[in-house]
N, C-alpha and C positions, 0 to 999 in steps of 0.2 A: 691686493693683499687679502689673505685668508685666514680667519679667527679659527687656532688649534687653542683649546684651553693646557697651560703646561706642557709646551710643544717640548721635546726633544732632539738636539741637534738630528737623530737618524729619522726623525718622525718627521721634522720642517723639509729635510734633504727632499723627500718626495713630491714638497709640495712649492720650493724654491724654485726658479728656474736653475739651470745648469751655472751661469755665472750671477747670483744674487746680490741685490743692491742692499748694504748693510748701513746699517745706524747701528752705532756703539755710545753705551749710555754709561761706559766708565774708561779712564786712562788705560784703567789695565788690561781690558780687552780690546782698546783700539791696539796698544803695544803686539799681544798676543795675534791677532788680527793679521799684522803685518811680519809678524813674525812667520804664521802656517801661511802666507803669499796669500791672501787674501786683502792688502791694501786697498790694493787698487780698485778693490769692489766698495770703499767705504765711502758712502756719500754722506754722512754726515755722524757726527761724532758732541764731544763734550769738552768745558773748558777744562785746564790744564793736562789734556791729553797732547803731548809735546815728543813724545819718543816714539819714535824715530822723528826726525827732521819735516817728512813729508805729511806727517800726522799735523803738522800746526795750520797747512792750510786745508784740512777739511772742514767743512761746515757745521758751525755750530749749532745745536740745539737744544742749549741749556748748559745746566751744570749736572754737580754730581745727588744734588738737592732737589732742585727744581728743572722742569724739562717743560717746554713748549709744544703740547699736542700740534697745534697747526703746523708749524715746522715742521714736527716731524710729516706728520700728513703731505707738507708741500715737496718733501722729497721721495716722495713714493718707495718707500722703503719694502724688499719683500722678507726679508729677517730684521727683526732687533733685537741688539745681543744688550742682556742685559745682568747684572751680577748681583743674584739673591740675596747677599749678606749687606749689600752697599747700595744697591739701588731702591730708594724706599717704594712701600708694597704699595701706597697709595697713585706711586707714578707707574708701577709696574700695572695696577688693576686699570688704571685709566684707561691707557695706552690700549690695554685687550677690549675694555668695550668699543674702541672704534675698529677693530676689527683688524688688530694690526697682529701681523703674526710674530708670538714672543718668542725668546729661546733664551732658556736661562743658562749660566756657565759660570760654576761654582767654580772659584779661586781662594780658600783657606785656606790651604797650608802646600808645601812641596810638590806632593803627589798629585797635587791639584792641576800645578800648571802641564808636565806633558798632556797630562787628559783633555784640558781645555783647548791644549794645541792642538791633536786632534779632531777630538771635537770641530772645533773650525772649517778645520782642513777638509774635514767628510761635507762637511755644511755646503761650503763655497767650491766643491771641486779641486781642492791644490792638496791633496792630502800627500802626495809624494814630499813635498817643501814638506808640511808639518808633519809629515813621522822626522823628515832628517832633525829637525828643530826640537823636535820632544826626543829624541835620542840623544840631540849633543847636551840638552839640560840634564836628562839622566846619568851619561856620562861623566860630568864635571860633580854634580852631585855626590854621586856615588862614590869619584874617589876622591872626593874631600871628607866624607862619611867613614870611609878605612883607614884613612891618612891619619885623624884623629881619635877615631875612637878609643885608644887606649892612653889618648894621652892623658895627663893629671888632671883631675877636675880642678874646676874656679868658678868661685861665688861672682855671680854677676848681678849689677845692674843696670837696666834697660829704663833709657831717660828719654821718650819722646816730644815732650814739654818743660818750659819751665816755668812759667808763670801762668797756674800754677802747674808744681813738678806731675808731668802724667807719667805711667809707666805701663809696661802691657803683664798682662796674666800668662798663665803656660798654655792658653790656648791659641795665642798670637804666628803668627808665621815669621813672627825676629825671634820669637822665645823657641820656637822649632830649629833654627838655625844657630842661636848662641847653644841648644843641646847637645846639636850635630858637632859642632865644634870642641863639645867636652866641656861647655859652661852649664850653671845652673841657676836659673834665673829665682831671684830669692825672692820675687813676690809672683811667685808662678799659682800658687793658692788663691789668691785673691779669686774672688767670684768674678768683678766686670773683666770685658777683655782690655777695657784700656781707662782703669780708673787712677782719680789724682789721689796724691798720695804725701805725705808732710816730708820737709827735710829731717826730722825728727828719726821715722818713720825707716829715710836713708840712712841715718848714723848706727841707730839700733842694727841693721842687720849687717852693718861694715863687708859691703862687701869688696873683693879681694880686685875687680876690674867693673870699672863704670863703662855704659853705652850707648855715645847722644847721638841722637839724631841732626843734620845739620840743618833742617832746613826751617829749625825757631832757636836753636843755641846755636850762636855763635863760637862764641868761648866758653866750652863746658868746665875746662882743667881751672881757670878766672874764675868759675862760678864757683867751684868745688874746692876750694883752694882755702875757703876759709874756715875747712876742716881738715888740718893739716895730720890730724890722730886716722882718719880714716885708713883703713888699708890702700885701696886704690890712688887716695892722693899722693901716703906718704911714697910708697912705689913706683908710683907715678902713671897708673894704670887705668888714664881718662883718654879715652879717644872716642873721636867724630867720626861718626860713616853717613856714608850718602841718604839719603830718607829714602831715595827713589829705589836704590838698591836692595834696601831691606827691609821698606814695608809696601812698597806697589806688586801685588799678585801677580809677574808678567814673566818672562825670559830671563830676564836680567836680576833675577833672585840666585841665579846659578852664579854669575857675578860678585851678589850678597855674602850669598855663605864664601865663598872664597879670604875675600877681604878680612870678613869676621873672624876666620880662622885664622887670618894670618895677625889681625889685631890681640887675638887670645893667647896666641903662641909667642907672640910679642913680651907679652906679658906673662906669660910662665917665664921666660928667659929676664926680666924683670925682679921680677919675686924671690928669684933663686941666686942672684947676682948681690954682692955688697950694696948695700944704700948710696944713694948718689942724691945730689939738689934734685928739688922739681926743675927747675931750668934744664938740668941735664937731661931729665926723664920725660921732659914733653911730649903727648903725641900730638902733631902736627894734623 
C-alpha cells in the first residue's frame, strides 16, 4: 500500500493495481461498489453493509464509528473507500498514517451517486458496468423529476425518529427527493441536517403529508393519530418508506425517489377526494 494524502479515484487508479483489493468503510459504498462491478474486488467491508446479498459475507472491519487498524492492515487492502461526510476524520487520518491508500467518495445528494459509480468503476477497472449503472440511475431519476414537476405542491414532513421525533433539514438527500417529487419539506430551514425537533413543533407547521422512515417507527399513522386536527392524519397522509431506500447514499435511491413519488401522488389524490375514516385512509 502507498500513502497519496487526499488521493483521488483518477489519481489512486495509477497507483492501484489493474484489479484492486478494496475495504469499504460504509454500507453505501460497499452497495455502490457492487453496483459499478467492482464486488468481487471487496475484501473487507463494515457492519450493516447487507445489499446486495453477497455483501453480508465480506469481512468485517468495524463499524460505521469505529474501525480496527489492524484488520484492516491484515487484509492488505490497496484502496479504502471511504465517505467524507460519514466516515469520521479521526478514522479517516489514522488509517493514512499507516500508509494506507485513502479514496474518499462523496455521497450527499442525487447527483452524487452516478459520480461515485463512476468514480469506482475507473478506480477498479469495470467502468463499462458503472457507466451502464450511473445511466440507468440518471434515467429513472430524471423521469421521475419531469413526471412531477408540475404537479401541486405539498407540505411535508420527514420523521426519521421518534423517540425523540428527529427530522432532516433541506440539506438531506430525503429532503432532495420529497422536492423532486413536488414536496416541501417544512423544516428544511433548520440549520442541523438531522436535528430533533418537539411534536409541538409538528402540529404548528400541520403539514399536508407525513414521512417515517421504517426502520425505528413502526406505526407511524398509531403514533400520529393522536392528533386527529392535523392535515396529514385527518387525510390520512401518514406513510412508511424503507429507510434503506431513502436515506442510504447508494443505487437504490433511484428506487427512493420513485416510491416517494408515488407516496405524494397518493396523497394529492387524498386531499382532493371527499373525507373518508383513518381506517379507510391507511397507508400500509
Amino acid at each position: 500500500a502507498v500513502f497519496v494524502p487526499k488521493a483521488a479515484a483518477d489519481d489512486a487508479r495509477a497507483i492501484a493495481p489493474h484489479k484492486p483489493r478494496l475495504i469499504s468503510l460504509a454500507p453505501n459504498l460497499t452497495e455502490i461498489a457492487y453496483a459499478a462491478g467492482a464486488g468481487s474486488l471487496l475484501v473487507g467491508t463494515v457492519e450493516f453493509s447487507d445489499y446486495p446479498d453477497a455483501a453480508k459475507a465480506v469481512p468485517r472491519v468495524g463499524d460505521a464509528w469505529r474501525v480496527d487498524p489492524e484488520r484492516v492492515l491484515e487484509l492488505r487492502p490497496d484502496v479504502v473507500l471511504v465517505w467524507p461526510t460519514g466516515t469520521p476524520e479521526t478514522t479517516i487520518s489514522r488509517l493514512r498514517s499507516l500508509g494506507l491508500n485513502i479514496v474518499e467518495v462523496p455521497t450527499q445528494s442525487l447527483a452524487d451517486v452516478p459520480r461515485a459509480l463512476r468514480q469506482v468503476g475507473r478506480l477498479a477497472g469495470t467502468l463499462p458496468m458503472a457507466e451502464r449503472a450511473a445511466q440507468d440511475f440518471e434515467t429513472r431519476v430524471a423521469q421521475q423529476r419531469a413526471g412531477y414537476a408540475q404537479r401541486p405542491p405539498l407540505s411535508v414532513f420527514i420523521q426519521i425518529d421518534d423517540e425523540p421525533i428527529y427530522t432532516v433539514n433541506g440539506q438531506h438527500v430525503i429532503s432532495e427527493i420529497v422536492m423532486l417529487c413536488g414536496g416541501r419539506n417544512v423544516f428544511a430551514d433548520l440549520p442541523q441536517l438531522a436535528p430533533p425537533i418537539s411534536a409541538e413543533a409538528v402540529l404548528a407547521a400541520d403539514p399536508q403529508v407525513i414521512l417515517s422512515t421504517d426502520d425505528t417507527i413502526a406505526r407511524p399513522l398509531e403514533l400520529w393519530s393522536q392528533w386527529p386536527r392535523m392535515q396529514a392524519v385527518r387525510s390520512g397522509n401518514v406513510f412508511k418508506l424503507s429507510s434503506d431506500l431513502v436515506t442510504r447514499a447508494s443505487p437504490r435511491l433511484a428506487q427512493g425517489v420513485e416510491v416517494t413519488c408515488s407516496a405524494l401522488e397518493r396523497a394529492r389524490s387524498r386531499l382532493s377526494a371527499p373525507p373518508k375514516s383513518q381506517s379507510q385512509n391507511a397507508a400500509r
